[in-house]
N, CA, C and O of each residue as an XYZ file, in Angstrom:
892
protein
N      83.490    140.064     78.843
C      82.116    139.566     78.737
C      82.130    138.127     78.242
O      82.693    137.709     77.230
N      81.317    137.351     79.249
C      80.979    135.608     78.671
C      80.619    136.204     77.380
O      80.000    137.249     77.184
N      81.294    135.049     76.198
C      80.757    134.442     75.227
C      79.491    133.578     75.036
O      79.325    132.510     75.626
N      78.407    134.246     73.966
C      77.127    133.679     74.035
C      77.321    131.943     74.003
O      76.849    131.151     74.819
N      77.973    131.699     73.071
C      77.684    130.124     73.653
C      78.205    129.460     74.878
O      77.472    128.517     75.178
N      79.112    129.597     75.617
C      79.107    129.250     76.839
C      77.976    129.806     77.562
O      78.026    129.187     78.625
N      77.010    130.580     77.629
C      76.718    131.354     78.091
C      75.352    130.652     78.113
O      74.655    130.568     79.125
N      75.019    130.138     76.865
C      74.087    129.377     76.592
C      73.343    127.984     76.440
O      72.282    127.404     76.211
N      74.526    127.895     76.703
C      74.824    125.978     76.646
C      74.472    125.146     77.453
O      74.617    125.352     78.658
N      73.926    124.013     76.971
C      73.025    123.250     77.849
C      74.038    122.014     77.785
O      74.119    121.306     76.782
N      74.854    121.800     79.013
C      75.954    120.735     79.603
C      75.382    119.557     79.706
O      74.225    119.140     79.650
N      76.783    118.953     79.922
C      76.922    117.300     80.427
C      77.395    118.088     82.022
O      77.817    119.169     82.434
N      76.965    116.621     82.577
C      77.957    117.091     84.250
C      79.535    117.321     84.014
O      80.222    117.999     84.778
N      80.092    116.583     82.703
C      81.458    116.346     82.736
C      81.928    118.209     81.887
O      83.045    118.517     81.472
N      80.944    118.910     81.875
C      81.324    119.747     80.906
C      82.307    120.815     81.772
O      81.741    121.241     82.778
N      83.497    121.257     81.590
C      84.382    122.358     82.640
C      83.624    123.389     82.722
O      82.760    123.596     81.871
N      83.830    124.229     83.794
C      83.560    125.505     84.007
C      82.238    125.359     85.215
O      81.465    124.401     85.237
N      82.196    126.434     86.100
C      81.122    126.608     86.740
C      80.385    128.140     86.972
O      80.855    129.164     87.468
N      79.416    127.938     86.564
C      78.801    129.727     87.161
C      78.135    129.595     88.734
O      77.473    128.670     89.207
N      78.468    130.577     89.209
C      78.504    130.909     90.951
C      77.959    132.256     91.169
O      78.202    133.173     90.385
N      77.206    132.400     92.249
C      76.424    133.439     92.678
C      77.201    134.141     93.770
O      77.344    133.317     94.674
N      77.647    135.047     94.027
C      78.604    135.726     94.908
C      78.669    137.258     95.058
O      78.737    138.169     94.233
N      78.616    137.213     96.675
C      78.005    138.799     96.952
C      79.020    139.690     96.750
O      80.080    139.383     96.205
N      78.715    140.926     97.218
C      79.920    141.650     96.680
C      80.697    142.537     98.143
O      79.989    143.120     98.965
N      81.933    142.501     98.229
C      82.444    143.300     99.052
C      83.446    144.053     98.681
O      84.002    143.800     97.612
N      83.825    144.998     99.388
C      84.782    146.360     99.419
C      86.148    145.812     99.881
O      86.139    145.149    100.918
N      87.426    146.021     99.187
C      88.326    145.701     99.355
C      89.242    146.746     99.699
O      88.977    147.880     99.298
N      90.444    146.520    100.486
C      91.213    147.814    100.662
C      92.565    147.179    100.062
O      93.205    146.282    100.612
N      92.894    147.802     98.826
C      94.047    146.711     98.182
C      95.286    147.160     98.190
O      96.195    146.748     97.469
N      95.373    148.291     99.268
C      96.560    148.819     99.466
C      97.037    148.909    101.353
O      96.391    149.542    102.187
N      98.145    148.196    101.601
C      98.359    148.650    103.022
C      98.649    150.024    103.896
O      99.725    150.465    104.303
N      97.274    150.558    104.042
C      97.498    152.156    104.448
C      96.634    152.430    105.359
O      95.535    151.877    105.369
N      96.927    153.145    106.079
C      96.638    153.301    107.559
C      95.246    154.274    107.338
O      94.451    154.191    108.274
N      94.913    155.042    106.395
C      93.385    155.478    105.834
C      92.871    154.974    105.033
O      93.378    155.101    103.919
N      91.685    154.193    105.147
C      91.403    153.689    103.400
C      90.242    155.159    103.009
O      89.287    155.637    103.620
N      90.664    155.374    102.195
C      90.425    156.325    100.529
C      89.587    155.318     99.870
O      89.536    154.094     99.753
N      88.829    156.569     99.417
C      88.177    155.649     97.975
C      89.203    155.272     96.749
O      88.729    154.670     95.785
N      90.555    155.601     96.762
C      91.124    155.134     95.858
C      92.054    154.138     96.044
O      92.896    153.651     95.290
N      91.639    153.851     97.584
C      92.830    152.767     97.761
C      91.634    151.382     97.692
O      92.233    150.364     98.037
N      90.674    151.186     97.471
C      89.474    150.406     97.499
C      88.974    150.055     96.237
O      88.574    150.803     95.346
N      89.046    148.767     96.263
C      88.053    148.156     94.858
C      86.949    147.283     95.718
O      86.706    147.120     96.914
N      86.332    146.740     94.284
C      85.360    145.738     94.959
C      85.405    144.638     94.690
O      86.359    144.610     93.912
N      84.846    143.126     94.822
C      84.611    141.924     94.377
C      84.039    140.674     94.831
O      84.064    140.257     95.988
N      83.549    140.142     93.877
C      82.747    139.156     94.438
C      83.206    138.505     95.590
O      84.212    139.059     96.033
N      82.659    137.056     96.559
C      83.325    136.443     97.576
C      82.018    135.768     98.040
O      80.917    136.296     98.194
N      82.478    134.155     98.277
C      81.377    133.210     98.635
C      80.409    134.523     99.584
O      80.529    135.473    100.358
N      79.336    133.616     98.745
C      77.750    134.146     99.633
C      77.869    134.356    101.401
O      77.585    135.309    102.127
N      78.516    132.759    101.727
C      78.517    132.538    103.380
C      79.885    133.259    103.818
O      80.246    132.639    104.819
N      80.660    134.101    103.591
C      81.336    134.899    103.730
C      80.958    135.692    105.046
O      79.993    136.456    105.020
N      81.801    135.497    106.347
C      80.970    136.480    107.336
C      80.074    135.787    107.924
O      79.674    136.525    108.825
N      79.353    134.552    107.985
C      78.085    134.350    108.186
C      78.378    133.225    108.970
O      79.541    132.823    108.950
N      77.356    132.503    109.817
C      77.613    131.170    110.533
C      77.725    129.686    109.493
O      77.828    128.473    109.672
N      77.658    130.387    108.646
C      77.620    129.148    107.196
C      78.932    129.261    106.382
O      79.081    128.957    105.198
N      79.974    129.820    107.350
C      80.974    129.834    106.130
C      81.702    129.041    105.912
O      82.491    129.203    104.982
N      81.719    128.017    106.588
C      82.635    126.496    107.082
C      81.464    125.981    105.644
O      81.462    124.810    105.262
N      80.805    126.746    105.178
C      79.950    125.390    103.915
C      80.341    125.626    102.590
O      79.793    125.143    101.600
N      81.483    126.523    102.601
C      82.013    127.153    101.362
C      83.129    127.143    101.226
O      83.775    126.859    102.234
N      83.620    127.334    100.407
C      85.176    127.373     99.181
C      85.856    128.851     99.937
O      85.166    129.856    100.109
N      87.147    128.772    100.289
C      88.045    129.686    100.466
C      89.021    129.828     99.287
O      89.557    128.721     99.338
N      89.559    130.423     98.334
C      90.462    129.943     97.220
C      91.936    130.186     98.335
O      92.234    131.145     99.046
N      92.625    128.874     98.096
C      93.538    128.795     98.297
C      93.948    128.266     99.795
O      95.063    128.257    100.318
N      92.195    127.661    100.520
C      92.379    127.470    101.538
C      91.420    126.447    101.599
O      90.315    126.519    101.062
N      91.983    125.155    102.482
C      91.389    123.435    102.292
C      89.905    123.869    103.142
O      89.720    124.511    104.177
N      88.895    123.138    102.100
C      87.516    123.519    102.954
C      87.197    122.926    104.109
O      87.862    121.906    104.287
N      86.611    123.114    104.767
C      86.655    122.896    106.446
C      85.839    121.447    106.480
O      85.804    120.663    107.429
N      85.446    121.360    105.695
C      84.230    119.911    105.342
C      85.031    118.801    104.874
O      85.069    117.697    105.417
N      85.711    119.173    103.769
C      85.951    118.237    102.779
C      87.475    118.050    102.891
O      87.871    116.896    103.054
N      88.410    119.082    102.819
C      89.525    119.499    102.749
C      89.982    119.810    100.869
O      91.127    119.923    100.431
N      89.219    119.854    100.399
C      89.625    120.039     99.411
C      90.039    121.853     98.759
O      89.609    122.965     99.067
N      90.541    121.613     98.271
C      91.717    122.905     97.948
C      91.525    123.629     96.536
O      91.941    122.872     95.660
N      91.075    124.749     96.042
C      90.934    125.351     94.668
C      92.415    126.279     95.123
O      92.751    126.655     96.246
N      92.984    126.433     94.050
C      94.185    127.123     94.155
C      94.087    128.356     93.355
O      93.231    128.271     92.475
N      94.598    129.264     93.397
C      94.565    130.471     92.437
C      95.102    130.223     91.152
O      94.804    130.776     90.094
N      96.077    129.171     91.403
C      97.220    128.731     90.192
C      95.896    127.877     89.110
O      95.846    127.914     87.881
N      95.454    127.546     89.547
C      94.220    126.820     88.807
C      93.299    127.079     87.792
O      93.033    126.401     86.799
N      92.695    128.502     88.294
C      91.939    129.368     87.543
C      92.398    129.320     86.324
O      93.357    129.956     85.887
N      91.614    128.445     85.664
C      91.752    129.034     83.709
C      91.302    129.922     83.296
O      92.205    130.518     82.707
N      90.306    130.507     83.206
C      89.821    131.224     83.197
C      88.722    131.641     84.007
O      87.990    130.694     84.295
N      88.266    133.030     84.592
C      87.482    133.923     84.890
C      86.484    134.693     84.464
O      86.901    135.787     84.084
N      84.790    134.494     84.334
C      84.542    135.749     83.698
C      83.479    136.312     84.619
O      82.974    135.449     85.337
N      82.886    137.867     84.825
C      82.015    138.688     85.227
C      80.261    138.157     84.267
O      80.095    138.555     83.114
N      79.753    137.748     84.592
C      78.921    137.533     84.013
C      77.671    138.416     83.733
O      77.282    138.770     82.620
N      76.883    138.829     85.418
C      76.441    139.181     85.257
C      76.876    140.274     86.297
O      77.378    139.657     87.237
N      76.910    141.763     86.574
C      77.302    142.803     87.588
C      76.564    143.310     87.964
O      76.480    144.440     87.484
N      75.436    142.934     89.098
C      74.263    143.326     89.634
C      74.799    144.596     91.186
O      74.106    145.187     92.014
N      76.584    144.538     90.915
C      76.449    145.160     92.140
C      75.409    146.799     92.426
O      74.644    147.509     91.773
N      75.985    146.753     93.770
C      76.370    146.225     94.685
C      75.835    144.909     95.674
O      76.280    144.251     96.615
N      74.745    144.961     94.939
C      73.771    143.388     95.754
C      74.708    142.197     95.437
O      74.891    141.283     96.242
N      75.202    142.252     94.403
C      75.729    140.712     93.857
C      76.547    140.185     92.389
O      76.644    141.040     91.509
N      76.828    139.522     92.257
C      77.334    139.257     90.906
C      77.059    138.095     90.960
O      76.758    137.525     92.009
N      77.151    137.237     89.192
C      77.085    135.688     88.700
C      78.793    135.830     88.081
O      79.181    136.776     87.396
N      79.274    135.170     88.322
C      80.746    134.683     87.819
C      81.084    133.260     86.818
O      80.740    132.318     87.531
N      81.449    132.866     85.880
C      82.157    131.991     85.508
C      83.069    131.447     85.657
O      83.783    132.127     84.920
N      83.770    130.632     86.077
C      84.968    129.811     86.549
C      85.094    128.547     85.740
O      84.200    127.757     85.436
N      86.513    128.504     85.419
C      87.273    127.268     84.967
C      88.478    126.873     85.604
O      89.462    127.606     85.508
N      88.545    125.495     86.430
C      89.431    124.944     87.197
C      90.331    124.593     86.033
O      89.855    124.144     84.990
N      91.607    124.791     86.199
C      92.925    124.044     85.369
C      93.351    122.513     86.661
O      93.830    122.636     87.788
N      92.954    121.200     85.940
C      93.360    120.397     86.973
C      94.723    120.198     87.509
O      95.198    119.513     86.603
N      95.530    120.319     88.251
C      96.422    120.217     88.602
C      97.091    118.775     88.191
O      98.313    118.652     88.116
N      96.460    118.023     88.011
C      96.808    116.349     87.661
C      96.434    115.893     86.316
O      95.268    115.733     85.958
N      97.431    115.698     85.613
C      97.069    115.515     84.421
C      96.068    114.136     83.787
O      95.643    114.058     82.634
N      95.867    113.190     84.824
C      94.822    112.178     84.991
C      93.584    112.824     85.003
O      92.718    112.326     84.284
N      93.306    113.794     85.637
C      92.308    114.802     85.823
C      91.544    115.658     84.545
O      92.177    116.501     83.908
N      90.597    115.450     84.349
C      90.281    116.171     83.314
C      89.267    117.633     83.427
O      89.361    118.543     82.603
N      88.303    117.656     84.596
C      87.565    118.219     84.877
C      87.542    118.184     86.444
O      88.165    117.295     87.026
N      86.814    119.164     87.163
C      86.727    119.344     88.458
C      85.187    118.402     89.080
O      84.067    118.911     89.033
N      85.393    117.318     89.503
C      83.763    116.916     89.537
C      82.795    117.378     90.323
O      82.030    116.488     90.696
N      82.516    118.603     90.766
C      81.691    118.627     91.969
C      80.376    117.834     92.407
O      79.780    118.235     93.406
N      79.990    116.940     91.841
C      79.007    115.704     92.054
C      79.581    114.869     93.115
O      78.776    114.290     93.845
N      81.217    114.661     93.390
C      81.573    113.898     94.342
C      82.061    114.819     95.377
O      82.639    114.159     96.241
N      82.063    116.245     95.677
C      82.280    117.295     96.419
C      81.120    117.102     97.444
O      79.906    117.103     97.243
N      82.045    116.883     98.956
C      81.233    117.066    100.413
C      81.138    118.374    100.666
O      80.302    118.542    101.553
N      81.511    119.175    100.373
C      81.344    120.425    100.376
C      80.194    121.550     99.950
O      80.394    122.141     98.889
N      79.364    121.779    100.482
C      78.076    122.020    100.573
C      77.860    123.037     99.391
O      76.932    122.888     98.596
N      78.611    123.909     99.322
C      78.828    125.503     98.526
C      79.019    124.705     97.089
O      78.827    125.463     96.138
N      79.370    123.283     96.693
C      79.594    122.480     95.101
C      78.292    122.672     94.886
O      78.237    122.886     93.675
N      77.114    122.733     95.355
C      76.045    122.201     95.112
C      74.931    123.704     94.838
O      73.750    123.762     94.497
N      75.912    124.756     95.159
C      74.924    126.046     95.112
C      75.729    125.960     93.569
O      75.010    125.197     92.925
N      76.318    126.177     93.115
C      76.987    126.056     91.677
C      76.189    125.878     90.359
O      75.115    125.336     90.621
N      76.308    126.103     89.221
C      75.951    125.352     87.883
C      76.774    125.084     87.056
O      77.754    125.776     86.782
N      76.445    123.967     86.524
C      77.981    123.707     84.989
C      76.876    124.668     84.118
O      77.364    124.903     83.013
N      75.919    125.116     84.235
C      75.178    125.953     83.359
C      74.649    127.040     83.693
O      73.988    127.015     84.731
N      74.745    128.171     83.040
C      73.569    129.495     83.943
C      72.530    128.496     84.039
O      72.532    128.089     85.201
N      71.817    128.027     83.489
C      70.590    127.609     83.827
C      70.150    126.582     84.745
O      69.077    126.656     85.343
N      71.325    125.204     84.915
C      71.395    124.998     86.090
C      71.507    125.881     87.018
O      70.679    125.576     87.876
N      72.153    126.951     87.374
C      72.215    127.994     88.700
C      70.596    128.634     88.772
O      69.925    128.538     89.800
N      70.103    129.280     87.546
C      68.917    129.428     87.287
C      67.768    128.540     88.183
O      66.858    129.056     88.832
N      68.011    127.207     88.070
C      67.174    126.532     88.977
C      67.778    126.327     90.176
O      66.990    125.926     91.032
N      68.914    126.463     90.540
C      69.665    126.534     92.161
C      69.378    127.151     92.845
O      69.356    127.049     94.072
N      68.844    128.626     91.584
C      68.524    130.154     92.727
C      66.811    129.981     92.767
O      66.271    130.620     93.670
N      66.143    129.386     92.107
C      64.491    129.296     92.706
C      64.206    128.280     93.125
O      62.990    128.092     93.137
N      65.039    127.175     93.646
C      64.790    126.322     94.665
C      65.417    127.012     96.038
O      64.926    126.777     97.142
N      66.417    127.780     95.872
C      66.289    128.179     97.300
C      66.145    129.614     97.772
O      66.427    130.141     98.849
N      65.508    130.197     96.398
C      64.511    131.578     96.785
C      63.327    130.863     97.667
O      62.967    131.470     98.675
N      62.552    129.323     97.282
C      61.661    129.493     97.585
C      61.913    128.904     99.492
O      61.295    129.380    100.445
N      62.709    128.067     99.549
C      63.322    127.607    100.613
C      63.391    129.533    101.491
O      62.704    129.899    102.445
N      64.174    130.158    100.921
C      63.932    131.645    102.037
C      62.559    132.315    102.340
O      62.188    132.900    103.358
N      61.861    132.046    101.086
C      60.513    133.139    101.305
C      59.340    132.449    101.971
O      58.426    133.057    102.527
N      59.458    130.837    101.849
C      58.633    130.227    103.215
C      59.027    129.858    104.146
O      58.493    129.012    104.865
N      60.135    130.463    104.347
C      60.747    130.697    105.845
C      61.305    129.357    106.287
O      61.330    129.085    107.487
N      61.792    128.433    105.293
C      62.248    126.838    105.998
C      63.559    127.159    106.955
O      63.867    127.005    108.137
N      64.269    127.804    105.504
C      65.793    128.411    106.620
C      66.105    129.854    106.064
O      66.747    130.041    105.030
N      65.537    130.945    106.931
C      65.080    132.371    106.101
C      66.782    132.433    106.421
O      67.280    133.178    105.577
N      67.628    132.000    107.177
C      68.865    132.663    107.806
C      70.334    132.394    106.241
O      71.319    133.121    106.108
N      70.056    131.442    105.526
C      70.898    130.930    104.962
C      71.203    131.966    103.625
O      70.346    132.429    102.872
N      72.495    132.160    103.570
C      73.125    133.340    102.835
C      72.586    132.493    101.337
O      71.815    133.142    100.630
N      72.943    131.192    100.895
C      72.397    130.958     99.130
C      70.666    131.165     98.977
O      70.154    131.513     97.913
N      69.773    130.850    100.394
C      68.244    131.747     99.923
C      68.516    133.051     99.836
O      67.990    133.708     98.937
N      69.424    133.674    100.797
C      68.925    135.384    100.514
C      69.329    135.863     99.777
O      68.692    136.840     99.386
N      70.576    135.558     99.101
C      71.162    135.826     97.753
C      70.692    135.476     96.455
O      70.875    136.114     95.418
N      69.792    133.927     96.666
C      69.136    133.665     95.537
C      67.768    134.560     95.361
O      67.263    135.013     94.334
N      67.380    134.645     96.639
C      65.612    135.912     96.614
C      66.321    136.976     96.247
O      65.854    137.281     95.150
N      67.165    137.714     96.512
C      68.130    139.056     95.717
C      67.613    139.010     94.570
O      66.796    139.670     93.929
N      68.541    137.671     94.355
C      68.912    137.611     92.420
C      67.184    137.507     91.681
O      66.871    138.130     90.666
N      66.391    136.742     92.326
C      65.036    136.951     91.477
C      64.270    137.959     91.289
O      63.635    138.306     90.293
N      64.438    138.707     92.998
C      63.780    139.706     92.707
C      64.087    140.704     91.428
O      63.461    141.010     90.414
N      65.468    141.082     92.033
C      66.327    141.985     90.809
C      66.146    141.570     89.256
O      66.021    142.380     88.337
N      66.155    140.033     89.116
C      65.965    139.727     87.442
C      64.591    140.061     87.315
O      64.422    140.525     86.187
N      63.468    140.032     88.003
C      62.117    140.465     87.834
C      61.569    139.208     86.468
O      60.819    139.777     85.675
N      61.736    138.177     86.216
C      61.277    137.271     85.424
C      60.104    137.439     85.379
O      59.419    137.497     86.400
N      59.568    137.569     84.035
C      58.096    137.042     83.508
C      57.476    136.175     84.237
O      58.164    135.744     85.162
N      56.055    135.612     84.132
C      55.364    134.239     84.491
C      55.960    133.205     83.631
O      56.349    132.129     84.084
N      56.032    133.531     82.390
C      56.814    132.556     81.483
C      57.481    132.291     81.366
O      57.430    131.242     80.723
N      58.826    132.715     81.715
C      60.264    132.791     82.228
C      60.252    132.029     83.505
O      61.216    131.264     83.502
N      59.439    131.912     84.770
C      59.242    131.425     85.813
C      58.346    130.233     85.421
O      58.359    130.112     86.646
N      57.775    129.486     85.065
C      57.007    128.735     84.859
C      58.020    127.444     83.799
O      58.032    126.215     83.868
N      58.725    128.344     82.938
C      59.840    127.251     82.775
C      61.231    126.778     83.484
O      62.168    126.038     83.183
N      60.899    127.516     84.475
C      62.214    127.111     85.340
C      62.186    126.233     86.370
O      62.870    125.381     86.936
N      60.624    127.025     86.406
C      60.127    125.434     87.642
C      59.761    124.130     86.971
O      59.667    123.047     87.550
N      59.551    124.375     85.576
C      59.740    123.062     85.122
C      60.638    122.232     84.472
O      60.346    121.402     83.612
N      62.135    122.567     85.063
C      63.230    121.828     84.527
C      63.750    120.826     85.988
O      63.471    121.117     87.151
N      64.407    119.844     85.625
C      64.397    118.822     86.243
C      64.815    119.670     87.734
O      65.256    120.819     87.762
N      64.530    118.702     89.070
C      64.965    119.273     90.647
C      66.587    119.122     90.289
O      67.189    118.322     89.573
N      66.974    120.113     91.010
C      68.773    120.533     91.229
C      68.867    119.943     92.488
O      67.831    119.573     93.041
N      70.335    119.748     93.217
C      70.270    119.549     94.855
C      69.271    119.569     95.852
O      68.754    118.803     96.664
N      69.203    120.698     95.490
C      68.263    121.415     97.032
C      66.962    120.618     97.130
O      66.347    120.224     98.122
N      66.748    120.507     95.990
C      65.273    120.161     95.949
C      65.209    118.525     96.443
O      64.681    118.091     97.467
N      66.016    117.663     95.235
C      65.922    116.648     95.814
C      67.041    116.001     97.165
O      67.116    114.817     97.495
N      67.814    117.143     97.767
C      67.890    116.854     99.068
C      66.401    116.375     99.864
O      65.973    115.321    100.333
N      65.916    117.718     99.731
C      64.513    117.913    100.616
C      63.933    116.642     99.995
O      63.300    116.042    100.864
N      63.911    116.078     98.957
C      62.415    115.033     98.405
C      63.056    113.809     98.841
O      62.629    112.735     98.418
N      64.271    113.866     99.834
C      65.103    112.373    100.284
C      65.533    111.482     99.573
O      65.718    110.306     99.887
N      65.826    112.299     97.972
C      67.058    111.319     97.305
C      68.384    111.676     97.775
O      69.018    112.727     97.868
N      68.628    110.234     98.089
C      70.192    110.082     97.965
C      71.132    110.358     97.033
O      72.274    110.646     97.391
N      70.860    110.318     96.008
C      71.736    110.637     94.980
C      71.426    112.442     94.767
O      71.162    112.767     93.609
N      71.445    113.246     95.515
C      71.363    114.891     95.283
C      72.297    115.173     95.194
O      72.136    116.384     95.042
N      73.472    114.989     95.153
C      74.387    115.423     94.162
C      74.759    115.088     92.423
O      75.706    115.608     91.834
N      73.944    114.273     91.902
C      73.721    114.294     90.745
C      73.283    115.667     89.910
O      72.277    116.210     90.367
N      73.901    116.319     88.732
C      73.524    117.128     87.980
C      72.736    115.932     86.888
O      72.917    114.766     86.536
N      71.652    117.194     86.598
C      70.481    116.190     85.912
C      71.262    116.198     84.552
O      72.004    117.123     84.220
N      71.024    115.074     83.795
C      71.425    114.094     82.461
C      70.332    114.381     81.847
O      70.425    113.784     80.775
N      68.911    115.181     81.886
C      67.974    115.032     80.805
C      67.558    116.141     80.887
O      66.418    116.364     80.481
N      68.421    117.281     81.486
C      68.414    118.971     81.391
C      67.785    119.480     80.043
O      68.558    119.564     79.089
N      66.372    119.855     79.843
C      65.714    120.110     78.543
C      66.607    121.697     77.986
O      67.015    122.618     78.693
N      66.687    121.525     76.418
C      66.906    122.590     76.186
C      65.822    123.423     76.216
O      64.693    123.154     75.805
N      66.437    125.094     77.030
C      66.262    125.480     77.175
C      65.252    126.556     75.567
O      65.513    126.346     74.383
N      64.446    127.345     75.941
C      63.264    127.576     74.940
C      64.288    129.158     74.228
O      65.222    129.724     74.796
N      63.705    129.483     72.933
C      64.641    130.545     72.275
C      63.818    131.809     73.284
O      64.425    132.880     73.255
N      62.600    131.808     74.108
C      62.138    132.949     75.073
C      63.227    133.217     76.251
O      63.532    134.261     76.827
N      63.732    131.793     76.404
C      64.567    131.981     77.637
C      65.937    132.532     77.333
O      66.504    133.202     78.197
N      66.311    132.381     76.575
C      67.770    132.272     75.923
C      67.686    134.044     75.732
O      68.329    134.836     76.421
N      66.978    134.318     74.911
C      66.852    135.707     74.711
C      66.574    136.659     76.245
O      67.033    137.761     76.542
N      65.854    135.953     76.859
C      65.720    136.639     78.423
C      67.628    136.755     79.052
O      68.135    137.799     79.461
N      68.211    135.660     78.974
C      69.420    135.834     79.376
C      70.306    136.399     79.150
O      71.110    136.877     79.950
N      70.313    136.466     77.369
C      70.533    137.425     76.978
C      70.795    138.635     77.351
O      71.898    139.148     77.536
N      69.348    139.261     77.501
C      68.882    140.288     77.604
C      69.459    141.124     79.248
O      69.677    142.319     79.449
N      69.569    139.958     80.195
C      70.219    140.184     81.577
C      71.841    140.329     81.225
O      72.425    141.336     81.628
N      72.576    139.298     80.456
C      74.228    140.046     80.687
C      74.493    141.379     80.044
O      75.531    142.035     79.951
N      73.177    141.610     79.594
C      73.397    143.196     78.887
C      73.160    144.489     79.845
O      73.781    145.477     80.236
N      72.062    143.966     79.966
C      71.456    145.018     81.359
C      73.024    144.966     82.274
O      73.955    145.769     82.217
N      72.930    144.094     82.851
C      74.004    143.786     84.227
C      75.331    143.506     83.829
O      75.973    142.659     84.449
N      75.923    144.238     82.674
C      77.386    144.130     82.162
C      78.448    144.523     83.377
O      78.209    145.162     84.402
N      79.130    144.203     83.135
C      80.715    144.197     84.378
C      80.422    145.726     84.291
O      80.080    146.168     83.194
N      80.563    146.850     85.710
C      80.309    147.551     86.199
C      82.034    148.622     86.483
O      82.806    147.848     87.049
N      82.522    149.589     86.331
C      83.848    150.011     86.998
C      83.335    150.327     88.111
O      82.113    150.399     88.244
N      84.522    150.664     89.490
C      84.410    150.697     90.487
C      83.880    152.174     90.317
O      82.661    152.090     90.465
N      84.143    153.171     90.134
C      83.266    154.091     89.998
C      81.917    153.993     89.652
O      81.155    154.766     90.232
N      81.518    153.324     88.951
C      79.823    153.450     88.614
C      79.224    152.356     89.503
O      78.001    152.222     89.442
N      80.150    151.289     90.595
C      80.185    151.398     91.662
C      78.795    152.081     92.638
O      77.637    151.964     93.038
N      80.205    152.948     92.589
C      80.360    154.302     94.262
C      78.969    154.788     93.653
O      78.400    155.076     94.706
N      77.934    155.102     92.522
C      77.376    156.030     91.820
C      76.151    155.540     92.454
O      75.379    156.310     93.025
N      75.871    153.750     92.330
C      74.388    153.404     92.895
C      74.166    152.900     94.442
O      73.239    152.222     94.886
N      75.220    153.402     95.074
C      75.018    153.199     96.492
C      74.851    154.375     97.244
O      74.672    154.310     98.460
């Protein structure tokens, strides 16, 4: 389980680590000619996974089709389950180990790679990633795109207050948004990210509890 203050923390762009929204699939982790429910786990895997959008996302261990840039497995500092909404979905934590010791952090602000930008150095940056492009799915701009339907998932399922929603739309535009409002600079993570209110904090709270890391059995139980 994330630690509350990472968990809570209101970043610099330069700050490590990223939380990521990622659906969930069935794995067969054994080479056998029947898959069994015991030869099967599950786990997260980019949103556009499967989809005509998957050239816009991160493969680990494989150069992205956009950019060419490369996350390695060897990299991973750490990993955490954040939030376990399966089978609809999970929120994950990630920390890149830079491979270059010049390197201090992973920048995704200079990432051509489309899937940097569904990301947060903060839950709460992702928080506003996923209701800029819940709302992008539910007025139908691009109903087809796996980060709206995964982000309308994730809202519906968190079921947020008006008050909880009303401060989210009022924290600075993420990507998406000011893609659409024709700044150039939309890959900027915002620098004047308000802290977040002790209502919200406790709401988030209140979600890695509900949606704690799940075993593959309790799994199999809600599907």
């Amino acid at each position: 389980m994330l630690d509350n203050e990472t968990l809570l923390r209101n970043c610099t762009p330069e700050t490590p680590g990223v939380f990521i929204l990622q659906k969930i699939k069935f794995l067969n982790v054994q080479d056998v000619e029947i898959a069994r429910c015991d030869n099967l786990t599950y786990s997260g895997v980019n949103i556009a996974d499967g989809t005509e959008y998957a050239n816009q996302a991160f493969v680990i261990d494989a150069p992205s089709a956009i950019s060419g840039t490369t996350f390695e497995s060897r990299q991973v500092a750490r990993y955490e389950r954040v939030i376990d909404a399966s089978p609809q979905f999970i929120i994950i934590y990630l920390e890149f180990r830079p491979l270059k010791k010049t390197v201090t952090h992973t920048d995704i602000q200079k990432e051509s790679t489309p899937a940097a930008q569904w990301w947060g150095r903060s839950f709460f940056h992702l928080l506003k990633n996923i209701r800029e492009w819940s709302i992008i799915n539910s007025e139908g701009i691009d109903p087809n795109h796996p980060m709206g339907i995964y982000s309308s998932m994730a809202l519906t399922e968190f079921a947020p207050s008006e008050e909880i929603l009303s401060e989210i739309d009022g924290w600075p535009d993420m990507h998406l948004a000011k893609f659409l409002k024709g700044n150039e600079n939309y890959k900027a993570i915002p620098e004047d990210f308000p802290e977040p209110t002790e209502e919200m904090k406790q709401w988030v709270l209140s979600l890695a509890t509900t949606y704690k890391e799940k075993t593959f059995a309790e799994v199999l139980d809600v599907i």
